[in-house]
C-alpha positions as CSV (number, residue, x, y, z in Angstrom):
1,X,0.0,0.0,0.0
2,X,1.2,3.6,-0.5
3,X,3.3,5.1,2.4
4,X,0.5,7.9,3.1
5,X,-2.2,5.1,3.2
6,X,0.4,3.0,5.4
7,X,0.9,6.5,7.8
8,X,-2.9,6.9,8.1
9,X,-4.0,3.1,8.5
10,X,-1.1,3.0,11.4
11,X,-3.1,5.1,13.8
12,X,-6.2,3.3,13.4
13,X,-4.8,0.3,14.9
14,X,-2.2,-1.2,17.0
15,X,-1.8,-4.9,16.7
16,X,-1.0,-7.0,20.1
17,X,3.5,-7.2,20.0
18,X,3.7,-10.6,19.1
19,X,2.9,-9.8,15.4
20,X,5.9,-8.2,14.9
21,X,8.0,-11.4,14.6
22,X,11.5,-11.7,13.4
23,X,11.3,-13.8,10.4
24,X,9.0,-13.9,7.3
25,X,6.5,-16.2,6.6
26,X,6.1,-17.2,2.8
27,X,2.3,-17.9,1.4
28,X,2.0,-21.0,-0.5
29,X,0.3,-20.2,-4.0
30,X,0.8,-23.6,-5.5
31,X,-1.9,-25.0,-3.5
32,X,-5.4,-24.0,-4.7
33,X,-5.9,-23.0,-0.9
34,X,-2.8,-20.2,-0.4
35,X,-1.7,-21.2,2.9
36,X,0.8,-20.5,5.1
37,X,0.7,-23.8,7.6
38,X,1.6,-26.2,5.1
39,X,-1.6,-27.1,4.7
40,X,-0.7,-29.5,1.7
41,X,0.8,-32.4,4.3
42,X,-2.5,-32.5,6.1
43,X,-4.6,-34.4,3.5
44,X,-7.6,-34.9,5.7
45,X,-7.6,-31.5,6.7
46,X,-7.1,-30.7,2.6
47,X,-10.2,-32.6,1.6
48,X,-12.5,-31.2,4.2
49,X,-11.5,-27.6,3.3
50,X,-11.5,-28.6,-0.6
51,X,-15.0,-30.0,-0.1
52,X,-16.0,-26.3,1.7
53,X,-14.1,-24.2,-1.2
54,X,-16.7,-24.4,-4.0
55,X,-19.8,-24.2,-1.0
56,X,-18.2,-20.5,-0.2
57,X,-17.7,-19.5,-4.0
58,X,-21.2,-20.5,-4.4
59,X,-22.1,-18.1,-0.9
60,X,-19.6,-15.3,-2.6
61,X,-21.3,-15.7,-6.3
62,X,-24.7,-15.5,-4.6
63,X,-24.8,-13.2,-1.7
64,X,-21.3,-11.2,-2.9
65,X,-21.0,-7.7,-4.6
66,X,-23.8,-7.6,-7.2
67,X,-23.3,-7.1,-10.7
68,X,-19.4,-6.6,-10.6
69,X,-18.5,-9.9,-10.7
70,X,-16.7,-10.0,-13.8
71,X,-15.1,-6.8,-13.1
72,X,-11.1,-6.2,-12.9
73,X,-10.4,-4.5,-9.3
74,X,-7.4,-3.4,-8.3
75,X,-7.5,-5.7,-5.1
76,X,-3.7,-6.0,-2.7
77,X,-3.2,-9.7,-1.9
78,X,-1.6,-11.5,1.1
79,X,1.9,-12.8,-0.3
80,X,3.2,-13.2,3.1
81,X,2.4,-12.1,7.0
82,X,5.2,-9.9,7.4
83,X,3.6,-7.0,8.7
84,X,6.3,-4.5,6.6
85,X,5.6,-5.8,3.3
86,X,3.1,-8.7,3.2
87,X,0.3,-7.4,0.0
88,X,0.7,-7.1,-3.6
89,X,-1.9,-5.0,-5.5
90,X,-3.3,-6.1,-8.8
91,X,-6.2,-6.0,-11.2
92,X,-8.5,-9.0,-11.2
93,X,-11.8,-10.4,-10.8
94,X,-13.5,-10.8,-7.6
95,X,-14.4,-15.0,-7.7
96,X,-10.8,-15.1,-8.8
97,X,-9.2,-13.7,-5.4
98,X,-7.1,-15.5,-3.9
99,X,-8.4,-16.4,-0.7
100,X,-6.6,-18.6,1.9
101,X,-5.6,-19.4,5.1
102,X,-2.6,-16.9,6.9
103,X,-1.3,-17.1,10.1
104,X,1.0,-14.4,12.1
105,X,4.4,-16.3,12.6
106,X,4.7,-18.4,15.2
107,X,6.3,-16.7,18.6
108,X,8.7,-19.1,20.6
109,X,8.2,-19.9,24.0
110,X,4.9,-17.8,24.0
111,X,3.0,-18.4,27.1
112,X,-0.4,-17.6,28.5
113,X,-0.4,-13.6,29.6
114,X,-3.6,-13.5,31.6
115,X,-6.3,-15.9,33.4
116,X,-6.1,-18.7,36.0
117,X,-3.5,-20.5,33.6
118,X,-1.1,-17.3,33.3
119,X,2.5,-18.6,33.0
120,X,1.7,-21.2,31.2
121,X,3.1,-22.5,27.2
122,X,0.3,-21.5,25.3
123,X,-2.4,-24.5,24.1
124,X,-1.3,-25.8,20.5
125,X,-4.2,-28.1,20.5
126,X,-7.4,-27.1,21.9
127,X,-8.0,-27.7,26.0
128,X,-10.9,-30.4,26.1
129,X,-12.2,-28.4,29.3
130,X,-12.7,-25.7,27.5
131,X,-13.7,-26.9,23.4
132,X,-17.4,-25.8,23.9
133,X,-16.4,-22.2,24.5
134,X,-13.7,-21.9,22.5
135,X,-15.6,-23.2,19.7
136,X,-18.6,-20.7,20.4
137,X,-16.2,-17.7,20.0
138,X,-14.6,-18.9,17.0
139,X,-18.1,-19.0,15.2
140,X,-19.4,-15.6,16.9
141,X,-16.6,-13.8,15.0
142,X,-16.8,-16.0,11.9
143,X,-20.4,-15.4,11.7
144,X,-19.4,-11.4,11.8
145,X,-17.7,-11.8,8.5
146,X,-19.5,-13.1,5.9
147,X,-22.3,-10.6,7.7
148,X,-20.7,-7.5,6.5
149,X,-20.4,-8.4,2.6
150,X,-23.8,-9.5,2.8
151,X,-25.1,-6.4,4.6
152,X,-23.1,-4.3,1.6
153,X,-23.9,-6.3,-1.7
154,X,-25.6,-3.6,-3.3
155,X,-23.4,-1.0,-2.8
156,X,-21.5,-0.9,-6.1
157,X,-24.4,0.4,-8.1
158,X,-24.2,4.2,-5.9
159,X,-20.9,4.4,-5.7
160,X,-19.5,7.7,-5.5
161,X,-16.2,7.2,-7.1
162,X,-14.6,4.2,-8.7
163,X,-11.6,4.5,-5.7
164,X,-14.4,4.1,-3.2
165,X,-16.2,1.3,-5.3
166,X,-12.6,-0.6,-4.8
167,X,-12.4,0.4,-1.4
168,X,-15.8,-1.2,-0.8
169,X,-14.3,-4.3,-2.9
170,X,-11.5,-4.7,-0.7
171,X,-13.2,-4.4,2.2
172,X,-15.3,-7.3,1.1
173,X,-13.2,-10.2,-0.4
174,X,-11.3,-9.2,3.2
175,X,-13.8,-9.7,4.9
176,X,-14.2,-13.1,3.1
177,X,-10.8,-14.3,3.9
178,X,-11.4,-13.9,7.5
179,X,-14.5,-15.9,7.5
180,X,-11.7,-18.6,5.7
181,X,-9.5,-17.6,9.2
182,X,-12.2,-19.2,11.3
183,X,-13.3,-21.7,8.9
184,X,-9.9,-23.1,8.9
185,X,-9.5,-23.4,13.1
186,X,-13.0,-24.7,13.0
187,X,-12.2,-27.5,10.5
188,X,-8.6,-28.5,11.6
189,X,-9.4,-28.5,15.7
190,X,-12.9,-29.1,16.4
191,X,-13.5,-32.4,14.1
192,X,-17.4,-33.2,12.9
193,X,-18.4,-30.1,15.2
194,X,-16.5,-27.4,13.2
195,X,-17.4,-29.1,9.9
196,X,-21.1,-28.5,10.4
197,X,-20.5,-24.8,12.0
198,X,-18.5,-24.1,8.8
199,X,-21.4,-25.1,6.6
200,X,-23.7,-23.3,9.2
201,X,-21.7,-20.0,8.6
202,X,-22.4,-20.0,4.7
203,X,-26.1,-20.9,5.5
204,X,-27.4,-18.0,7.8
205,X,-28.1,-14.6,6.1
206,X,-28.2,-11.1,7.1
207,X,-31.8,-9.9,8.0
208,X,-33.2,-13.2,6.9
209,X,-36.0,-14.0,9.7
210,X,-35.4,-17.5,9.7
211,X,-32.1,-17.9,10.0
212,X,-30.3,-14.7,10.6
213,X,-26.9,-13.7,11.7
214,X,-26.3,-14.7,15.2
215,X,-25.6,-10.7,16.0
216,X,-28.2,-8.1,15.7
217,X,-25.9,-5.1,14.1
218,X,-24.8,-7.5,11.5
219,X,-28.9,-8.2,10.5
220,X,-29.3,-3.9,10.3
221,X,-29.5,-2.5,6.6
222,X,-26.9,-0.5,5.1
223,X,-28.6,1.0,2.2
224,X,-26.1,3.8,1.6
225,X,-22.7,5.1,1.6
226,X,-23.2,7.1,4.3
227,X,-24.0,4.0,6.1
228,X,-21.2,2.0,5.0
229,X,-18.5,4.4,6.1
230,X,-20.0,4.9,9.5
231,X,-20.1,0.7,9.4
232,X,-16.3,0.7,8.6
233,X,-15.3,3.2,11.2
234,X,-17.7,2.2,14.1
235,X,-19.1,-1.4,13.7
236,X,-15.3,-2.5,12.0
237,X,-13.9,-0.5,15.2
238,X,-15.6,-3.1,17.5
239,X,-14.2,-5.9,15.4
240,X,-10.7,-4.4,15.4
241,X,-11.7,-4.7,19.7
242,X,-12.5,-8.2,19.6
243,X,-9.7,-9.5,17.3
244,X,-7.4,-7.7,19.7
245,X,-9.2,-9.7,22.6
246,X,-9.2,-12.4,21.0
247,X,-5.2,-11.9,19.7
248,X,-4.5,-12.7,23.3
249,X,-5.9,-15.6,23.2
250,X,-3.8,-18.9,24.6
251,X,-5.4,-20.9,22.2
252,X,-2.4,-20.1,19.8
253,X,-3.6,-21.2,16.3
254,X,-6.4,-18.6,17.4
255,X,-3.9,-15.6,18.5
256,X,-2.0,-16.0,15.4
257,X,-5.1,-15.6,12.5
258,X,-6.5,-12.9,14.3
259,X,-3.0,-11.1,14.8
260,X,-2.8,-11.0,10.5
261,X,-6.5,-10.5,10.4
262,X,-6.0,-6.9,12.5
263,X,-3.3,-5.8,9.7
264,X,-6.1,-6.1,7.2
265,X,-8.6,-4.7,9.3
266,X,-6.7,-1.5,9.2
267,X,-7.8,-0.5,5.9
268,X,-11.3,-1.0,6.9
269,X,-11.1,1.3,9.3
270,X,-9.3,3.8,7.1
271,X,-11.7,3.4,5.0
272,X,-14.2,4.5,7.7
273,X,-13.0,6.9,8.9
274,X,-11.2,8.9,5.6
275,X,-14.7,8.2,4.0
276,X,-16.5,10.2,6.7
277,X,-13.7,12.6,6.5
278,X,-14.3,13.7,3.2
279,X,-17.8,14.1,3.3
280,X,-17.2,16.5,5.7
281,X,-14.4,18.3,4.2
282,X,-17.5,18.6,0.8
283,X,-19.6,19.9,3.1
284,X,-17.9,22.5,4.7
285,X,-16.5,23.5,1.0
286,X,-19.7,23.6,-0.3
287,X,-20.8,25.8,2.4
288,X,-18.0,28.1,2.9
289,X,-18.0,28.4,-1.1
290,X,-22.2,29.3,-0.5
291,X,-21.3,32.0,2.2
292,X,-23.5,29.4,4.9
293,X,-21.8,30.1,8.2
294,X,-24.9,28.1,10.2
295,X,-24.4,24.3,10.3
296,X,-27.9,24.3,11.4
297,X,-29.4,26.3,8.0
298,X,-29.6,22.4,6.6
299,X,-32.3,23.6,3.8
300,X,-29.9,25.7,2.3
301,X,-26.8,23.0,2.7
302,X,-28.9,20.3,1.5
303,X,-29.6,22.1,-1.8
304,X,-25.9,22.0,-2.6
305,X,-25.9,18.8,-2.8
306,X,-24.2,17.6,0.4
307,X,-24.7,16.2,3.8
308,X,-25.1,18.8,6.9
309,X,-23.1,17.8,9.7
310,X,-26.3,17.9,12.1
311,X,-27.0,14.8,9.8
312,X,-23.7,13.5,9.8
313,X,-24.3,13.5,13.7
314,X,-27.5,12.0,14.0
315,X,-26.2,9.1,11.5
316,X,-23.0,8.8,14.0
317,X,-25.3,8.2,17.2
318,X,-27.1,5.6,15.7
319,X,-24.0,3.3,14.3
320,X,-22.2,4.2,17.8
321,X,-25.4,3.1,19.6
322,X,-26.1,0.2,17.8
323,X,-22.6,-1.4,17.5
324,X,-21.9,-0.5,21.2
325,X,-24.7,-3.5,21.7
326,X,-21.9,-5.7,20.0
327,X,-20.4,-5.8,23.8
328,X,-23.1,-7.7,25.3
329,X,-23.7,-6.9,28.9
330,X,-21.3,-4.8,30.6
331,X,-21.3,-7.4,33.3
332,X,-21.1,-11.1,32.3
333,X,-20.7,-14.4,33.6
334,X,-19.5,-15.3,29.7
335,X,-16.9,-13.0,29.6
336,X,-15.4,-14.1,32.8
337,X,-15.5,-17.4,32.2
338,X,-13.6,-16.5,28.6
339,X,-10.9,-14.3,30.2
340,X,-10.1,-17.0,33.3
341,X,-9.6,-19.8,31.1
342,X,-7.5,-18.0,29.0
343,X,-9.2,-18.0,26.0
344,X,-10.2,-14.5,25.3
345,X,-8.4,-11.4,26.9
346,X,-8.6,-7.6,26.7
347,X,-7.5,-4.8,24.8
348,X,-3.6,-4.5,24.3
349,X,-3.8,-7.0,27.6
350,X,0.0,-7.4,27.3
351,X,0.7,-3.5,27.8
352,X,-1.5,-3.3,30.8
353,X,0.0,-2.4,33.8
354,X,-1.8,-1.8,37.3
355,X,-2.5,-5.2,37.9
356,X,-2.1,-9.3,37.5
357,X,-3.7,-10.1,34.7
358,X,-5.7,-12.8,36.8
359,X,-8.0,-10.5,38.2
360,X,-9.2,-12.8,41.2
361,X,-9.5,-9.5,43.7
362,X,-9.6,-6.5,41.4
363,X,-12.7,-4.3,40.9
364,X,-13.9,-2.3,37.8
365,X,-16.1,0.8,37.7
366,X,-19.5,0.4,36.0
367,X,-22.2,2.9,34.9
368,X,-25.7,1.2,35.8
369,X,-29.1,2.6,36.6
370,X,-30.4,2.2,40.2
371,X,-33.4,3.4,41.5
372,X,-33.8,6.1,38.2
373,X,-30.3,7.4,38.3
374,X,-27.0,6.5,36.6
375,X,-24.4,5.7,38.9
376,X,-20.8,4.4,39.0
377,X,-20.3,1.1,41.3
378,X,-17.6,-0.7,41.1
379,X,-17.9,-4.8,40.4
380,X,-15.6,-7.3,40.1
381,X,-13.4,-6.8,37.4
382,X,-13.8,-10.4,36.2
383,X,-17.7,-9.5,35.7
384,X,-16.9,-6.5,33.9
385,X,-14.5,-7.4,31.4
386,X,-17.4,-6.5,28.5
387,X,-17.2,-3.1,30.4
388,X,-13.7,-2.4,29.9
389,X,-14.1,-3.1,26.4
390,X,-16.3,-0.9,25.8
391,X,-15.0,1.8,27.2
392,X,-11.8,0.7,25.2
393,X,-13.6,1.1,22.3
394,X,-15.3,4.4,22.9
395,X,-11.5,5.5,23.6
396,X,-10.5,4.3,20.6
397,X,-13.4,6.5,18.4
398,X,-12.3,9.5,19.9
399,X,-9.2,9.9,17.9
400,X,-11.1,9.4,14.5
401,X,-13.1,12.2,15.7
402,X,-11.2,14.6,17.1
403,X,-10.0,14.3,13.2
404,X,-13.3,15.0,11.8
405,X,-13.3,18.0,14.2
406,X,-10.2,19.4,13.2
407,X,-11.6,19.7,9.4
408,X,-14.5,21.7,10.8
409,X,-12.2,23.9,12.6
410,X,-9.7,24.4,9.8
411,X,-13.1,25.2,7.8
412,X,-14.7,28.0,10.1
413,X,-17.5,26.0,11.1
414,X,-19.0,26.5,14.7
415,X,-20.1,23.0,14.4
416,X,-18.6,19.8,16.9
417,X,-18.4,15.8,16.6
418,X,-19.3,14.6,20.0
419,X,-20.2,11.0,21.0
420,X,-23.3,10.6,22.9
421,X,-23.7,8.8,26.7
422,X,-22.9,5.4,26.9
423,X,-26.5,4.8,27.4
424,X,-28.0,6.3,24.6
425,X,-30.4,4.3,22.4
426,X,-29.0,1.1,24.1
427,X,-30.6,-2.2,23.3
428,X,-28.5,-5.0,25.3
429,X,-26.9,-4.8,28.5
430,X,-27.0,-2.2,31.7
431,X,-29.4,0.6,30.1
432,X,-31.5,-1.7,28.4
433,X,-35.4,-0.5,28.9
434,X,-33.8,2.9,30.2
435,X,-34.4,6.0,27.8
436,X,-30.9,8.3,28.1
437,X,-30.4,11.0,26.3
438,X,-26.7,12.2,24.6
439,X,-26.1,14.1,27.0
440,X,-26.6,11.5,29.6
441,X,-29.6,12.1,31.2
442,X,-32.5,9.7,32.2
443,X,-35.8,10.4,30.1
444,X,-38.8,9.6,30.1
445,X,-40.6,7.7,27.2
446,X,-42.7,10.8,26.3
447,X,-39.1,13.1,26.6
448,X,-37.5,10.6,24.7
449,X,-40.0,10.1,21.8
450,X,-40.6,14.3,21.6
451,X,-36.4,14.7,21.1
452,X,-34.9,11.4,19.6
453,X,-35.9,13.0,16.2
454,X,-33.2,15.5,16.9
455,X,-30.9,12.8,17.6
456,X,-31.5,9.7,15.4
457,X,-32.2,9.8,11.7
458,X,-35.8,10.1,10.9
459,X,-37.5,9.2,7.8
460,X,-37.1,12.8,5.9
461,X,-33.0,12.3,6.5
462,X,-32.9,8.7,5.0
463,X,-34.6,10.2,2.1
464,X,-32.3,13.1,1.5
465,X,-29.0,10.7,1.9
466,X,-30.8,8.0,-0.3
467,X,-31.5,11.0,-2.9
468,X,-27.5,11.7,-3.0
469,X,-26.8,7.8,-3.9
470,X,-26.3,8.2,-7.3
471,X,-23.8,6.5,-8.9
472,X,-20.6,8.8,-10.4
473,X,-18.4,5.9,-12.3
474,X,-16.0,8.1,-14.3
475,X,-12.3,7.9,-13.9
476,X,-11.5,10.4,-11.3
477,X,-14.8,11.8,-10.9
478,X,-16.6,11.9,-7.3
479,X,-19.7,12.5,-6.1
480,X,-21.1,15.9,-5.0
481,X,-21.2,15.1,-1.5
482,X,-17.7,13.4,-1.6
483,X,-14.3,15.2,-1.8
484,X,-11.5,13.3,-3.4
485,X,-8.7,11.5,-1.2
486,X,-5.4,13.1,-0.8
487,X,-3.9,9.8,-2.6
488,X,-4.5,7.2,-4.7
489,X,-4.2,3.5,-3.5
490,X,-0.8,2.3,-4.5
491,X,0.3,6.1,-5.0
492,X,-2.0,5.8,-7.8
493,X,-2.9,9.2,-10.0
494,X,-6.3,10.7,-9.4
495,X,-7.6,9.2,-13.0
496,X,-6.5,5.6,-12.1
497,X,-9.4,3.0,-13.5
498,X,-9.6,1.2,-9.8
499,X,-12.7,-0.7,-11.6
500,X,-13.1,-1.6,-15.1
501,X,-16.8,-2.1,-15.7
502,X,-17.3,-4.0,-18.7
């Protein structure tokens, strides 16, 4: 990727230390599978994964980007796992991608950093004690994958640029070699059982009421570009969270796919976050070019053929809201039970200091709501673990938008970015049934319903946005409501053909 991609995507993510191994680890692309674990010398393991290969072309063909099958994109591919140079960019046609199986290198002597079995060489093979859970969080973030491309099939038809149509590309046969990441632990260490979750995972659809993803933000619409970038910088973000949970992990064969899968995952959050960045940076041209100094005057914005940033906001709250749910309850029995044995850490657990990574004695404070007011108790911090996360996560947002902010500021515009409570529109966990405004204060339901128009997108903005999606495929031409990037992929000019639509 280009070095000003590589700058940006570097602050959007920061991988656990072990993936920054010594030696370089060469992809196999004689194998029809490219592999990195020598997958050729396990012929029972072959055939299974053989027998799965044309099941998830068939998934990809059918429930994949439509209509651009048979287009050339200028897709980077894995040729190793060495995090300074591991991709190769190329055009070619989506079916055609090489997927495969990749693996962080291997660490020496790597032992257990947190739980009841700290100290210890980290599990090769999976602990019988523990195979039911294990196995459940292997297909939670499997299921996650194939989610997303689903959820953003249509997209190609609006897009606003051909670089953001291959953006949206990559994102997506990405996304589909992480579903092989799990598919490939499930087949090789869980027998009969991970044969029949593998097939599961190309089975269940997104928003289908029968048999739906297992998590609710991966069965929500995204009907818009708008709506993909916000998915790719919040709902990505929480994935980026978990894969550096699960990176932890002392299930090693686990910690090492989801250490390469967080290099990839980069570039979906750049693509988040630069996406919403220049939507911004067109809006606040188009206004400052109009003489509009009011970010609130949104008739007069909207007619130039861009988003206000009230909008922008509202659209923020909801994807914040909604993938905050992602983290369960902020106090779980599940999540203990995952961080004891071992199996699933937290954020950047290795760099934490302040205490023994066992946790046995150690508290955590947690917003609740007792007797109609939010307070702060503390609770064990085995319990909270979910808590944590989430506040890790809503951490990590901040610095995407105190960039979004910046813009604003350069621009002239009296107009802010802020996060609402971690409460607001909350469906799952502590502030479940509770109405909670942005601001943090406890409504109720007639307060909520006469205000949440002024916080959530209502009917008349899904309308406007959906009335922008039209479709602007011409070499280095963009969209009204979209400034160009500040480089090409690849160093790329600005009239690179990232798609050739036949």
């Amino acid at each position: 990727m280009s070095t000003a991609e590589t700058a940006t995507e570097a602050h959007l993510i920061e991988a656990p230390e072990a993936i920054h191994a010594d030696h370089f680890v060469e992809v196999s692309y004689d194998d029809a599978i490219p592999n990195n674990v020598d997958l050729s010398s396990d012929k029972q393991l072959l055939r299974a994964l053989e027998t799965w290969h044309p099941k998830y072309l068939e998934w990809w063909k059918d429930m994949g980007p439509e209509g651009y099958q048979q287009s050339d994109v200028y897709l980077r591919t894995a040729v190793g796992v060495d995090p300074g140079g591991w991709a190769k960019f190329d055009h070619v046609k989506m079916p055609l991608y090489r997927w495969g199986i990749l693996l962080a290198p291997k660490v020496e002597g790597r032992t257990i950093p947190f739980g009841r079995h700290k100290g210890e060489p980290a599990w090769q093979e999976v602990p019988g004690e523990y195979r039911a859970l294990l196995r459940r969080l292997i297909v939670v973030q499997g299921d996650t994958e194939p989610a997303s491309v689903e959820q953003q099939r249509y997209l190609g038809a609006t897009a606003p640029s051909l670089y953001d149509m291959r953006n949206l590309f990559q994102v997506n046969v990405e996304e589909g070699r992480h579903l092989w990441a799990m598919v490939y632990l499930l087949v090789k260490y869980f027998g009969r059982d991970g044969r029949e979750e593998a097939e599961a995972l190309l089975r269940r659809r997104s928003g289908e009421q029968d048999n739906p993803r297992i998590l609710g933000a991966f069965n929500e619409r995204t009907p818009d570009w708008l709506s993909f970038f916000m998915f790719t910088f919040f709902t990505d973000r929480d994935g980026k969270m978990q894969l550096a949970a699960l990176a932890e992990s002392g299930f090693d064969p686990l910690s090492r796919s989801c250490r390469f899968m967080l290099t990839e995952e980069a570039h979906h959050l750049f693509v988040g976050e630069t996406g919403v960045q220049r939507t911004i940076e067109a809006t606040c041209a188009a206004m400052n070019k109009a003489g509009i100094t009011d970010p609130c005057d949104v008739d007069a914005i909207r007619k130039l053929g861009v988003v206000d940033l009230p909008l922008l906001q509202r659209k923020a709250n909801f994807h914040m809201s909604v993938t905050r749910d992602l983290f369960g309850g902020e106090i779980s029995s599940n999540a203990a039970d995952a961080f004891s044995t071992g199996l699933k850490g937290r954020f950047n657990e290795a760099k934490l200091t302040g205490d023994d990574h066992v946790l046995t004695d150690a508290t955590y404070p947690v917003t609740r709501v007792v007797d109609g007011k939010l307070v702060v108790e503390p609770v064990p911090a085995l319990r909270a673990i979910n808590s944590r996360l989430l506040d890790d996560y809503i951490a990590d947002c901040q610095g995407g938008i105190n960039r979004w902010n910046k813009v604003i500021e350069k621009a002239g515009i009296g107009f802010r970015f802020a996060q609402p409570h971690k409460g607001f529109n909350r469906r799952i966990g502590e502030f479940a049934g509770h109405r909670i405004s942005p601001a943090g204060e406890l409504l109720t339901e007639a307060q909520w319903q006469a205000k949440c128009g002024e916080w959530l997108p209502n009917d008349d903005d899904m309308t406007f946005i959906n009335s922008l999606m039209k479709p602007c495929h011409e070499r280095g031409k963009y969209a009204s409501w979209i400034a160009p990037p500040r480089v090409g992929i690849n160093n790329q000019p600005g009239d690179f053909e990232y798609v050739r639509i036949d």
